[in-house]
C-alpha positions as CSV (number, residue, x, y, z in Angstrom):
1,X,0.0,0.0,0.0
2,X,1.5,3.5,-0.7
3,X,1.6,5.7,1.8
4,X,2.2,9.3,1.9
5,X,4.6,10.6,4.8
6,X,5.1,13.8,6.1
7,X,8.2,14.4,7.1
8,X,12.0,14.2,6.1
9,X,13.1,14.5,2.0
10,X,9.6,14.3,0.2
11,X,10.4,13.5,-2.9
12,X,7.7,10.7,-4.1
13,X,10.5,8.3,-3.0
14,X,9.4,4.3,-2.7
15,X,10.4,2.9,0.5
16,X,9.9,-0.4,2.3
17,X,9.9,-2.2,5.7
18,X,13.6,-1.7,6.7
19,X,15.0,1.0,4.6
20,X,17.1,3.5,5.1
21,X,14.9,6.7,5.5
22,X,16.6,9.8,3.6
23,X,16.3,13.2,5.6
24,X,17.1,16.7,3.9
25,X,20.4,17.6,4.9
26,X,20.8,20.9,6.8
27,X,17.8,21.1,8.2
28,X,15.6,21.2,11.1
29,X,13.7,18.6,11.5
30,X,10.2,20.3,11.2
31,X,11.4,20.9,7.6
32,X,12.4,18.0,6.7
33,X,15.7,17.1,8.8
34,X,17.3,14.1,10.8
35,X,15.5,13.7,14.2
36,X,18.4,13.3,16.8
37,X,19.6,9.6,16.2
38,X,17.8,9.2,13.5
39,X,13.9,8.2,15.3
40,X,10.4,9.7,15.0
41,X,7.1,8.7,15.3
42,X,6.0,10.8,11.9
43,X,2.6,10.9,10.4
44,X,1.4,9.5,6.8
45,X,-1.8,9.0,5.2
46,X,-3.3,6.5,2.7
47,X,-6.4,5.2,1.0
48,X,-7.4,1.7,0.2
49,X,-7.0,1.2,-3.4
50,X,-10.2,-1.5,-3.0
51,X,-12.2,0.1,-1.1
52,X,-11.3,3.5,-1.3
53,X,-11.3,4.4,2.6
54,X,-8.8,6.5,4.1
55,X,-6.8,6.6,7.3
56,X,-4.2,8.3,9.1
57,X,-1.0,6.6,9.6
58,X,2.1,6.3,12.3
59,X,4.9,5.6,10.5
60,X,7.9,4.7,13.0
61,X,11.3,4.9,12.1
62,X,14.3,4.1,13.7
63,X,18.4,4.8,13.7
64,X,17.2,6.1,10.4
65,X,15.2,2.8,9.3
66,X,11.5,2.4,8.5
67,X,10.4,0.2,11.0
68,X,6.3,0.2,11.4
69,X,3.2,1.5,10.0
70,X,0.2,1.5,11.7
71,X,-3.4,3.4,12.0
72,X,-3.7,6.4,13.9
73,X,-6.6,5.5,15.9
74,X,-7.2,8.9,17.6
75,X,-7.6,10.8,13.7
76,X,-10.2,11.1,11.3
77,X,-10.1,9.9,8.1
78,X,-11.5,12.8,5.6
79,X,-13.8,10.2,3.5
80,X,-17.1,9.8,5.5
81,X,-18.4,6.1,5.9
């Protein structure tokens, strides 16, 4: 499922479970930057390509790898039921 994430280099770069996540160099991390050793909890969003729902993502990543994606329970989607 693609996923769009918020945070570090946004370039419509493909990543996978256990990548190396690129950050844009020189900058602070609300614009894009390395979080100090490399971890945040960042935020992504997605749609179902089936069943067209939405949902609000935490995408974890760790010493600079992508380790989890999972809902974000406590946000609403923007397509209504």
């Amino acid at each position: 499922m693609m996923v769009d994430l918020y945070f570090g280099l946004r370039d419509q770069l493909e990543y996978k479970l256990g990548d190396t996540y690129r950050w844009r160099t020189g900058r602070s991390v609300k614009n894009g930057g390395r979080p100090p050793e490399g971890n945040l909890d960042g935020e992504g969003y997605t749609e179902c390509p089936l069943c067209r729902k939405d949902l609000f993502v935490i995408v974890r990543v760790r010493n600079d790898v992508l380790q989890s994606v999972e809902p974000n329970t406590e946000k609403k989607p923007f397509i209504p039921d």
